[in-house]
N, C-alpha and C positions, 0 to 999 in steps of 0.2 A: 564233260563228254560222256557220251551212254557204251554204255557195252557195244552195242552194234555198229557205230561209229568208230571207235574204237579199233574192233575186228576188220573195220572197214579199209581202217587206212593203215593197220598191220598186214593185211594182204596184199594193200598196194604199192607199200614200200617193198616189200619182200618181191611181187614182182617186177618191179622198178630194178631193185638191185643185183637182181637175177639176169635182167634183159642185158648181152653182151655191149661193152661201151670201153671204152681206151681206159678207163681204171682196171675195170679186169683181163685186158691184155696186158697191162703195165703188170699187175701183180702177177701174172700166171709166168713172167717172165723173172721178176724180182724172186718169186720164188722157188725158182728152179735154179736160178743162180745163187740166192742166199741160203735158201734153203724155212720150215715155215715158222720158224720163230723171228726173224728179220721181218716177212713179212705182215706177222703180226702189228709192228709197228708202220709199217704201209696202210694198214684195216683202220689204226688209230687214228693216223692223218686225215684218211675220209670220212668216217666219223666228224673230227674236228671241224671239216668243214663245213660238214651238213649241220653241226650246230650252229655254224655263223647263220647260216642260212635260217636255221629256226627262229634266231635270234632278232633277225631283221623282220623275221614276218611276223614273229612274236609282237615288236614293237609297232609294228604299221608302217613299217617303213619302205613297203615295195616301188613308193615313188624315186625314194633313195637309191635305189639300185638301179631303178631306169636312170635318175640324172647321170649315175659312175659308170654308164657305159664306157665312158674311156679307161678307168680302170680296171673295168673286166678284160677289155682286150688286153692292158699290161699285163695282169694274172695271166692271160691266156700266153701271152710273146712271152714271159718271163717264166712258166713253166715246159714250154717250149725247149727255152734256151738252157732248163735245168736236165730237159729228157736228153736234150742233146749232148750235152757233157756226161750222162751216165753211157748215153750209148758207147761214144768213144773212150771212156774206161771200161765197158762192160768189153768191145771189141779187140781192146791191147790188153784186158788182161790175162795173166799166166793160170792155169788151171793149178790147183792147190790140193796139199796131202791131203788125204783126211774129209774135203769138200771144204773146207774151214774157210771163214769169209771176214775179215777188219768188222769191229764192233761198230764202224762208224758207217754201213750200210745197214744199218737198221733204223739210224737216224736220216742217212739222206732218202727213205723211204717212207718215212712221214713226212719229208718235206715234199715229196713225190705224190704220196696220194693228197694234202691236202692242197694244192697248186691244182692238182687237175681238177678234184673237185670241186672248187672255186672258181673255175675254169669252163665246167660243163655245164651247155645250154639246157642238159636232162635237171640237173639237180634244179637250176638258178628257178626254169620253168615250172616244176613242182610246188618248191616252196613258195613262190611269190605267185602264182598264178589257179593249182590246184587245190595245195592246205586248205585257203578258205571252204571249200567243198564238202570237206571232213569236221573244219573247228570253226567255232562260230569268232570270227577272230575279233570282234568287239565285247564278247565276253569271256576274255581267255585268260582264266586264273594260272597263277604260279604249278597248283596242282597239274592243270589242263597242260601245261606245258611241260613238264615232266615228264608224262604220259607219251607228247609225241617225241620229245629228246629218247624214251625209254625205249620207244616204238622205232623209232629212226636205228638204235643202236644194238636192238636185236639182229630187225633185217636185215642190218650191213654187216654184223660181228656175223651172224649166221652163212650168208650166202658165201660172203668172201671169205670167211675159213674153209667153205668147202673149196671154192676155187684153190686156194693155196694148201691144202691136204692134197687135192688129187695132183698137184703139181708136184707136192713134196715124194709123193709114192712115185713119180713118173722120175725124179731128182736121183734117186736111190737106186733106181737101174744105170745111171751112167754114172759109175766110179770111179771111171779111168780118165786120168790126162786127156788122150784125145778127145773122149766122150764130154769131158768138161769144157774143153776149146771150145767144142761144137754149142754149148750149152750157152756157153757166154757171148758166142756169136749170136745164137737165136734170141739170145736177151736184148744184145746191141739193136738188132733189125726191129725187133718189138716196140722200144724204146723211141727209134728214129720212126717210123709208122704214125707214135702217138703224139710224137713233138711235128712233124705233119699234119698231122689232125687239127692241133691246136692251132698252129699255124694257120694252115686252110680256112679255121674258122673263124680266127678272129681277123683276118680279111674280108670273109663274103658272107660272116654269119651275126646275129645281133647276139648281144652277150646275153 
């Protein structure tokens, strides 16, 4: 890959991952509830994703992912059906001293970002469809691929820390009990929105 190539498809990740999409609703919501070291491991899971994704177009496998349309849509129902169960614990739960939040919402939010984005028509679309654009994918060294895993993992570590920074400073104004209800409810509804989405789309959308 040349430099300019390169810069090319670090600016298009970066706005890719900027353009608002049900992972940064999901996170801006994760992290107002967990607060932004939780959602750190949310950023990981999308990340994770987008490796699989590189992985498969690393190997020329984009025919691959068309035959698994069936199991894009399960990804899609089955992250669904994991937003839906956060809603309804994010909606029954009790607001807490401190903001303090179970160590085991840092983990159900890697499992959170990487379902969705396994899940999204933006990512699947990119990697299998626009990469070629950027990399020449029939001579695409170990190095070459590095570069885009390296390139994939700034724009996403970058943008989505900012999303969950400004969430975290907006987190830190509502300290109170009630303020925290409210907080866990706006997560609940964020949550039920994106498992919607997903829903919606893996009915009347190709994966």
């Amino acid at each position: 890959m040349t430099g300019a190539s390169i810069a090319a498809l670090l600016l298009t990740m970066l706005a890719l991952s900027a353009a608002p999409g049900p992972s940064d609703f999901v996170l801006v919501a994760h992290s107002l509830r967990h607060g932004f070291r939780s959602a750190l491991l949310l950023i990981a899971g999308i990340v994770a994703g987008d490796f699989i994704f590189i992985a498969l177009a690393m190997l020329g496998l984009a025919f691959v992912a068309e035959a698994l349309g069936g199991f894009f849509i399960g990804v899609k129902l089955a992250g669904a059906g994991f937003l839906l169960w956060l809603a309804i614990a994010s909606w029954r739960a009790e607001s807490r001293d401190g903001m303090e939040q179970p160590a085991s919402a840092g983990w159900s939010g890697f499992s959170t970002g990487l379902l969705i984005t396994l899940g999204d028509p933006k990512a699947i679309l990119f990697y299998m469809g626009l990469l070629p654009a950027f990399v020449d994918m029939h001579d695409l060294g170990w190095g070459d691929a590095l570069v885009v895993m390296l390139c994939a993992t700034l724009a996403i570590v970058l943008v989505k820390s900012c999303y969950a920074g400004l969430a975290q400073q907006a987190r830190n104004w509502f300290a109170t009990p009630g303020a925290q209800t409210m907080l866990n409810r706006f997560s609940a509804l964020v949550m039920l929105a994106a498992a919607l989405f997903l829903i919606g789309d893996a009915i009347i959308g190709e994966p």
